[in-house]
N, C-alpha and C positions, 0 to 999 in steps of 0.2 A: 270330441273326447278330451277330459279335462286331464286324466290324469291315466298312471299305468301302474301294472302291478310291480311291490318294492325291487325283485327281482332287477329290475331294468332301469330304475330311479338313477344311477349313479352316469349313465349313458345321457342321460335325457335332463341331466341337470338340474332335477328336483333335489327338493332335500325336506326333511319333515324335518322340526324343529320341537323335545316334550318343553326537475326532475321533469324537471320538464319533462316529458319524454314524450312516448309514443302513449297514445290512449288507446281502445279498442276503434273509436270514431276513425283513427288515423289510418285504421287497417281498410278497414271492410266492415260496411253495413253490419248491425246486428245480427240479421238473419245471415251472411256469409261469411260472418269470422271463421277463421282455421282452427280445424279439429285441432282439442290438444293431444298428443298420443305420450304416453308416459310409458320410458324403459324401465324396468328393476333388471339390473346386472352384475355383473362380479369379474374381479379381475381370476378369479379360481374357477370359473366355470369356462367347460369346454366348448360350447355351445356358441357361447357368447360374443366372441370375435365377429363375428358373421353376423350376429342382430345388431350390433353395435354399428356397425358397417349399413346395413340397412337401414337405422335410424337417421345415420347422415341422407341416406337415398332420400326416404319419406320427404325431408326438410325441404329437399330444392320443389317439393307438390306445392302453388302456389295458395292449398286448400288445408296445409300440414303446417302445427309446429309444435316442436318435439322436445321434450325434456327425460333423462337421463337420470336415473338415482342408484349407488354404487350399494350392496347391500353388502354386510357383513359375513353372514352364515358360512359361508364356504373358505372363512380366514382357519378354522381347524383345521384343513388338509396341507397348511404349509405355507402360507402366502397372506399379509396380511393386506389387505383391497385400500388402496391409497386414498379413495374416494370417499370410502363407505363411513356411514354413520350408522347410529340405531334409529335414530327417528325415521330413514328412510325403509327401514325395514317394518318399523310401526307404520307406514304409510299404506305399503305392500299388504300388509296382515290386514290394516281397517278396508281394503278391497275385498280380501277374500271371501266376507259371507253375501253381500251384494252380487259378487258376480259367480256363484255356487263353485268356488274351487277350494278345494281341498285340505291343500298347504301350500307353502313358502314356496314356490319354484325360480327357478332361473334357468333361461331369458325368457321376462315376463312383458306383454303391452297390454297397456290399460288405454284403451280409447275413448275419450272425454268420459270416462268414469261410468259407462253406459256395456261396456265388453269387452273383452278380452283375448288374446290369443298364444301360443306360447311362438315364443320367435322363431321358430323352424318353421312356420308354416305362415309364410310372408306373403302369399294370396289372401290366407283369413283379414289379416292385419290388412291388405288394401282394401279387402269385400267392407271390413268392418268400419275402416272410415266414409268409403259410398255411403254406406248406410246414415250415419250420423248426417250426413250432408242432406240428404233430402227427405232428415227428420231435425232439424237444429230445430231448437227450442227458441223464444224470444228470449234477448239477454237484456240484464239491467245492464241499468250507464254506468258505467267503472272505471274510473282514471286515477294515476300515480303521477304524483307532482312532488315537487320540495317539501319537506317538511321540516320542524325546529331544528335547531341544534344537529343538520347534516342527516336529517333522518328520510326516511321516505313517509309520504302521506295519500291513503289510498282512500279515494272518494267514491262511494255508492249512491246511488239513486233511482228511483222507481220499484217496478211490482216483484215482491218475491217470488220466483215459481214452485216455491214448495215456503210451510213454513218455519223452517227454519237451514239455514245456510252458514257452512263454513267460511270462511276469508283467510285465505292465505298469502305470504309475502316468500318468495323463492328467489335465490339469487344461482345465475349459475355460466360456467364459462362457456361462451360462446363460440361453439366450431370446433373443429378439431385438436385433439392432444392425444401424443402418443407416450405409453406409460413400460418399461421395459419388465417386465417378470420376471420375478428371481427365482418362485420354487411352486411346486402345485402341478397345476394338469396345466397350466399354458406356460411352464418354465420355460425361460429364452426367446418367450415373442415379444416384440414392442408391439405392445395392443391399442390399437385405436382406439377413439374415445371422442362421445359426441356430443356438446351442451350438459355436461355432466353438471349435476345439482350441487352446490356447494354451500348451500343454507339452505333450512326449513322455518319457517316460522308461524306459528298458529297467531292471527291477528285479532278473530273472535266470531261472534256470531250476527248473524243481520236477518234481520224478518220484515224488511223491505223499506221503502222510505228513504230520504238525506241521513246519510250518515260518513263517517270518516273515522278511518284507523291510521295509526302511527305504526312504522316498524324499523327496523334496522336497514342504515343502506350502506352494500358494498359498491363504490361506484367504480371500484375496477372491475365487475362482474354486469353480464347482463342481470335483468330486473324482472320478475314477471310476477301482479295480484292474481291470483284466479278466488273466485266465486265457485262454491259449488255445493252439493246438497251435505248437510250434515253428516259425521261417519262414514265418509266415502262414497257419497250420492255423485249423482253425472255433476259435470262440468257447465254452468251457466254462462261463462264469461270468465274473460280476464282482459288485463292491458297489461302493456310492456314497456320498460324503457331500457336503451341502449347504456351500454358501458361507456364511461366518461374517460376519452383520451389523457384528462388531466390529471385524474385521479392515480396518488399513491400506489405502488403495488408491492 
């Protein structure tokens, strides 16, 4: 059940809207990189605390790694979300006709861009990463190394599995932070908060082959490329690299 009648939407957290680093190699074999599972959530949604919370659970699966993106929508009831951007809500939105839902909701999991589930229902969200696991696709080669002038440099190579693919550059802080609430439905909670996304960046398109993109690096933030089908297609791959202890903050 993707969705429920308006009646009940305000309960249920919907809302309608009119470098060295780490490569994928360093992980785990192709065939057994870690599902990505991607949160949409909101400091103003009631829901949320609790998937937010779950998101850290998923993390410690040695088959999970999870990324966090803070959505705006729900800054009208009082609360403006510390986190939130619009591109992470355009992210959310380019999911929605891929995975036949609806609208906007929050708390939303996107598992490696293949299915979805709403965060209340945290059996789906484990069923749904089994499943991905003993359906992983073959990934291309993807590595993040130095790039000019402080940047990051994200290297692809080999077969695309569709023809054509997104490339993106995400930065985001790693672990926990707890954020206090001033006004809204979760006033007066210090809300946990887990790998929360703190950049987006579209790097461009790849149709298989050597190639390499340039992007922006924060290296006080974790780093992660992902690969994935155009417009919100699944998740092919990504590499990671770690936050630099030396790096400015």
């Amino acid at each position: 059940m993707k969705w429920l009648p308006t009646l009940v939407l305000p309960l249920l957290c919907w809302l309608a809207l009119p470098v060295a680093g780490w490569s994928q190699d360093d992980q785990a074999p192709a065939d057994e990189r870690p599902v990505l599972v991607e949160l949409f959530t909101s400091q103003g949604c009631g829901l949320c605390p609790e998937a937010n919370r779950y998101l850290g659970e998923l993390d410690q699966r040695a088959n999970v790694f999870v990324l966090a993106y803070a959505v705006s929508y729900w800054d009208m009831y009082g609360w403006t979300d510390t986190y939130a951007r619009p591109e992470y809500v355009q992210r959310q939105r380019t999911y929605l006709p891929r995975l036949d839902v609806p609208r906007l909701y929050t708390p939303h999991f996107v598992v490696d861009g293949v299915t979805d589930s709403p965060g209340w229902e945290q059996d789906a969200v484990a069923e749904a990463v089994s499943a991905r696991l003993s359906a992983m696709p073959d990934s291309p080669v993807i590595s993040v190394a130095d790039g000019p002038f402080g940047s990051f440099r994200v290297t692809l190579d080999g077969a695309a599995p569709e023809e054509d693919l997104d490339v993106w550059l995400i930065a985001y802080a790693p672990g926990w932070a707890t954020v206090e609430v001033g006004a809204g439905e979760n006033e007066g909670l210090n809300m946990l908060h887990y790998n929360m996304v703190k950049s987006l960046t579209y790097l461009g398109n790849w149709s298989g082959g050597p190639a390499s993109f340039t992007g922006e690096s924060f290296r006080r933030y974790g780093t992660v490329a992902i690969v994935q089908g155009a417009n919100g297609g699944p998740v092919y791959g990504y590499a990671r690299v770690a936050p630099s202890d030396s790096a400015p903050r």
